[in-house]
Backbone as a printed PyTorch tensor [residue, N CA C, xyz], in Angstrom:
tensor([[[  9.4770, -23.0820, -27.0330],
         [  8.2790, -22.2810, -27.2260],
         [  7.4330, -22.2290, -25.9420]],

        [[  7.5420, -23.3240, -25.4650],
         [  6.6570, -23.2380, -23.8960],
         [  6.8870, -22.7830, -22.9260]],

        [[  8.4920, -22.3590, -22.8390],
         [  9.2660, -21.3710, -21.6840],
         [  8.8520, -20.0700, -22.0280]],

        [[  8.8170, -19.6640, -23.4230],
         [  7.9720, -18.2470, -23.9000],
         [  6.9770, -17.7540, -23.6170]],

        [[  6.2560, -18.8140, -23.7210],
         [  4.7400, -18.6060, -23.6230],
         [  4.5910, -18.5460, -21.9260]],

        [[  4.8440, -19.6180, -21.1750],
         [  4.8330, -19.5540, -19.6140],
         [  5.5170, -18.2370, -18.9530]],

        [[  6.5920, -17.8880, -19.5600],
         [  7.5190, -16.5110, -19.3080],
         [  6.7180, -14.8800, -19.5630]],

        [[  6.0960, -15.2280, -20.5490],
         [  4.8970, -13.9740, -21.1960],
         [  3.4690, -14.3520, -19.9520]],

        [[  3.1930, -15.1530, -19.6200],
         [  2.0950, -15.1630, -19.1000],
         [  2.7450, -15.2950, -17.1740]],

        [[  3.5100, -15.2330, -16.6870],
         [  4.1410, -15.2740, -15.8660],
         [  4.0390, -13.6150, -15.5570]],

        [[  4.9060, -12.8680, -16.8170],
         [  5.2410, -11.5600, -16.5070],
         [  3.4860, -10.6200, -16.8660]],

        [[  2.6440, -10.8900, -17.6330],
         [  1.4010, -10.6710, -17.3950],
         [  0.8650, -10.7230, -16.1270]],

        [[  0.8690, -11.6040, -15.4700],
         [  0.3980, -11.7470, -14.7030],
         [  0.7150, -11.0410, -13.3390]],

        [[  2.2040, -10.5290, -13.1640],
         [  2.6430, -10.0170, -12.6900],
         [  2.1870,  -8.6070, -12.5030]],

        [[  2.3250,  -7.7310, -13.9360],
         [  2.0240,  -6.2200, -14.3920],
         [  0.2190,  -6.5970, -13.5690]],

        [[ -0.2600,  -7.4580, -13.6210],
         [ -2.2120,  -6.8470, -12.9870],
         [ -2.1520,  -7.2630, -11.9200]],

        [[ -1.0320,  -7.8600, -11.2950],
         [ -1.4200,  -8.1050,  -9.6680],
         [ -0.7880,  -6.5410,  -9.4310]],

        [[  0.3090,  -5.6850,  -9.9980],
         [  0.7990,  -4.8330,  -9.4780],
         [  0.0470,  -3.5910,  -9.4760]],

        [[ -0.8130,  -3.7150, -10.9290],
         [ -1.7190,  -2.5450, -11.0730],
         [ -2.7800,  -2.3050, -10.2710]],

        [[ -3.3810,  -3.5410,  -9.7560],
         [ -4.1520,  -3.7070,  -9.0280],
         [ -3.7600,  -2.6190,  -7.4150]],

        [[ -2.9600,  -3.0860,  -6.9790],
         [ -2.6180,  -1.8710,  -5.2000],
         [ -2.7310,  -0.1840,  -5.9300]],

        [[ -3.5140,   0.2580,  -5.2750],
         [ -3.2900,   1.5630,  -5.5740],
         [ -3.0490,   2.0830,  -4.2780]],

        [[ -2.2830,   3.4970,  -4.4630],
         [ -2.1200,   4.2880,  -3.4790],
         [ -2.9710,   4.9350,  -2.7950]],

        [[ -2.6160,   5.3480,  -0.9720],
         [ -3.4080,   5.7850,  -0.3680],
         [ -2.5110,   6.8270,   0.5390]],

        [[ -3.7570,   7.6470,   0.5020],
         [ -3.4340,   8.8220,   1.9070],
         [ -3.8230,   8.7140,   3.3050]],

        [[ -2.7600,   8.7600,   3.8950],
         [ -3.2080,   8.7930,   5.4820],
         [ -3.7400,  10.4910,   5.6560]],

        [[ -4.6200,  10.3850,   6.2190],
         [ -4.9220,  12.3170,   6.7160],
         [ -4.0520,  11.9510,   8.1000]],

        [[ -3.2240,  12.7830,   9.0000],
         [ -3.3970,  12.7750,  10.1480],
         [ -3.9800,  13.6770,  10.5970]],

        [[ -4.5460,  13.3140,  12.3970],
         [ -4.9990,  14.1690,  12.9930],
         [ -4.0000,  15.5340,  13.5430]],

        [[ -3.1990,  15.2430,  12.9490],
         [ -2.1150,  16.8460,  13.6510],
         [ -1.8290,  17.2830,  12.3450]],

        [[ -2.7520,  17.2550,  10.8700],
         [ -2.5690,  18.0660,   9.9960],
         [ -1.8850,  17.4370,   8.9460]],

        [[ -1.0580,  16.6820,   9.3900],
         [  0.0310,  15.8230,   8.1570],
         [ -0.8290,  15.2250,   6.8910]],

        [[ -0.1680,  14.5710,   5.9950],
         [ -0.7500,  13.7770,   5.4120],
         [  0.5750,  13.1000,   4.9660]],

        [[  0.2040,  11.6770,   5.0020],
         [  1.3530,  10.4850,   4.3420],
         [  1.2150,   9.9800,   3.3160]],

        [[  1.6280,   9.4570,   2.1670],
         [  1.4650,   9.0310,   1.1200],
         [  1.4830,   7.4260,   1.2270]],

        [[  1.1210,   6.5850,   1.3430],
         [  1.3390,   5.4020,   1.3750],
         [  0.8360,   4.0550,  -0.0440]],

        [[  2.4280,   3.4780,   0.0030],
         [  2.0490,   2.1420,  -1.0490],
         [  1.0810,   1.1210,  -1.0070]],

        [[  0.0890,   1.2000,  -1.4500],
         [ -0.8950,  -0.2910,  -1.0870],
         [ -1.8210,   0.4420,  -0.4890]],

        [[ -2.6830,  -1.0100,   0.3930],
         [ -3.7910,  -0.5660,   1.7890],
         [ -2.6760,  -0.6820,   2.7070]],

        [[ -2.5790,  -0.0250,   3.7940],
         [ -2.2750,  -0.3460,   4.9200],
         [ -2.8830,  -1.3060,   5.3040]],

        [[ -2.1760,  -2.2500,   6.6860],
         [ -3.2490,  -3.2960,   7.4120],
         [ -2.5560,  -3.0330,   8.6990]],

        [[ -4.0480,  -3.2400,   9.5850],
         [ -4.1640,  -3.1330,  10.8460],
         [ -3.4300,  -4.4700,  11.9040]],

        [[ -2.6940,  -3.8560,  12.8020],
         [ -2.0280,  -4.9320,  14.1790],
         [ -2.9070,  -4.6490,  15.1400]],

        [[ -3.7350,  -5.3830,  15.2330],
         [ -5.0540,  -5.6780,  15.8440],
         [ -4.0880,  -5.4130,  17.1470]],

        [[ -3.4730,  -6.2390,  17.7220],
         [ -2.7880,  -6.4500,  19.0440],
         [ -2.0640,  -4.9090,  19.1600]],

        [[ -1.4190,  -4.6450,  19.0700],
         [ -0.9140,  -3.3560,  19.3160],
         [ -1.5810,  -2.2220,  18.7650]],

        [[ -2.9380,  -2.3560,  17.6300],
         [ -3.2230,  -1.1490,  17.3030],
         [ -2.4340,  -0.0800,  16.2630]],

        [[ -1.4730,  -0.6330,  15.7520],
         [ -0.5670,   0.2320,  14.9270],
         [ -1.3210,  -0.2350,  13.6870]],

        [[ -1.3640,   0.6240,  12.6540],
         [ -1.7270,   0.8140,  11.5650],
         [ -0.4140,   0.7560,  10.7360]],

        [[  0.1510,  -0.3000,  10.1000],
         [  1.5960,  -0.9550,   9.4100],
         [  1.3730,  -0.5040,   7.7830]],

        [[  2.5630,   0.2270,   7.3550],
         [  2.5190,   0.9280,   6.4730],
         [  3.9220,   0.6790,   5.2980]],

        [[  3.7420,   1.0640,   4.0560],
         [  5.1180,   1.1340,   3.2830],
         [  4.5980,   2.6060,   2.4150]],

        [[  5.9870,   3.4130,   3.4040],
         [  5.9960,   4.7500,   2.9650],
         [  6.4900,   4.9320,   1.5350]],

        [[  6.1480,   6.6480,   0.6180],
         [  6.6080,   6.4360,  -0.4270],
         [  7.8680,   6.4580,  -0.9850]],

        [[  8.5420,   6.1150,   0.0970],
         [ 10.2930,   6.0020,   0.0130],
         [ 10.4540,   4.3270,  -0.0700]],

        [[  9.4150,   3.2930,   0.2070],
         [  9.4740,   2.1690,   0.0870],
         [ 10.1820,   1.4500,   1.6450]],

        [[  9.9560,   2.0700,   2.6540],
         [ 10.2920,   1.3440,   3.8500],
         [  8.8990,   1.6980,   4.3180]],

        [[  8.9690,   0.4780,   5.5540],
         [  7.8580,  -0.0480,   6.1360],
         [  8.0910,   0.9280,   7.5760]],

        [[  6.9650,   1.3310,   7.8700],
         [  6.4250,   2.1010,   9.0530],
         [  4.9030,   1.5600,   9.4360]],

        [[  4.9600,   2.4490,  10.9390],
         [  4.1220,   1.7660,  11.6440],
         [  3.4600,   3.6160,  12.6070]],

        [[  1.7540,   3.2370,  12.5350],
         [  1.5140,   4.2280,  13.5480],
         [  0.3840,   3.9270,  13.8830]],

        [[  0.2410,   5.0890,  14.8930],
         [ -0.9080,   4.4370,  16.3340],
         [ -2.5600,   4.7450,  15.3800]],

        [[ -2.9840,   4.0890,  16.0960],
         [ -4.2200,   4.1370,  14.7040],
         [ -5.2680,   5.9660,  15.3010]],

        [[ -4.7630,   5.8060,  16.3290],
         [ -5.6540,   7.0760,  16.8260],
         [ -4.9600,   7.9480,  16.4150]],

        [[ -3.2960,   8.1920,  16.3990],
         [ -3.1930,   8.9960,  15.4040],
         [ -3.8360,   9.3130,  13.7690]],

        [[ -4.6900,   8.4350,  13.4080],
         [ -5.2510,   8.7680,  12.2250],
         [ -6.2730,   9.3550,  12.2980]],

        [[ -6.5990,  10.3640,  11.0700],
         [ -7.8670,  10.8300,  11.0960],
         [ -8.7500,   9.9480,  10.4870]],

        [[ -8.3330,   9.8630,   8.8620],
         [ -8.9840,   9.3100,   7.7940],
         [ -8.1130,   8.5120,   6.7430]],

        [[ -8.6990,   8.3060,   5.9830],
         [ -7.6500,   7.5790,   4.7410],
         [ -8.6610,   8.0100,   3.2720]],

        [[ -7.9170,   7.9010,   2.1200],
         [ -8.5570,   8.2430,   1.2400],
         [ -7.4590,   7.4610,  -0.3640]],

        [[ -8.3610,   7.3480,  -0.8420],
         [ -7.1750,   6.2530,  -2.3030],
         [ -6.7060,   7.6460,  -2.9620]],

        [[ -6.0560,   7.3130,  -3.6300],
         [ -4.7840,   8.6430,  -4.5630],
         [ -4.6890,   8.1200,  -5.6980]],

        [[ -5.9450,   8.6790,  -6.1250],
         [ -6.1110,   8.7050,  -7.9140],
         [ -4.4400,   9.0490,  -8.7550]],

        [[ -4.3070,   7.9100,  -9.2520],
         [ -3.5930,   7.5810,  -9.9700],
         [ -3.6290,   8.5120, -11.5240]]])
């Protein structure tokens, strides 16, 4: 009964850390726009703005390439 209960509250816990990331839009400055999983976070040292596109691989871009960002109502 206690593997149940730990297993149910395990996988709970799981589903609201996941609900929690919402999606975001990159605007770029040359017109584009990217869809991206999560927040992005910033590489202070190089300046790239590190990303997981909505194909689920990780990319990377120059932060001056950005215009703006904006969340993507779910």
């Amino acid at each position: 009964m206690n593997k149940g209960i730990a297993g149910c509250l395990l996988l709970l816990m799981v589903g609201l850390l996941a609900s929690c990331s919402s999606d975001h839009i990159m605007h770029m400055r040359d017109g584009s726009t990217v869809v991206v999983e999560g927040k992005p976070h910033l590489d202070k040292a190089s300046r790239m703005l590190v990303y997981t596109d909505a194909t689920g691989r990780t990319q990377a871009v120059n932060l001056d390439e950005v215009k703006g960002m904006s969340r993507l109502k779910n």
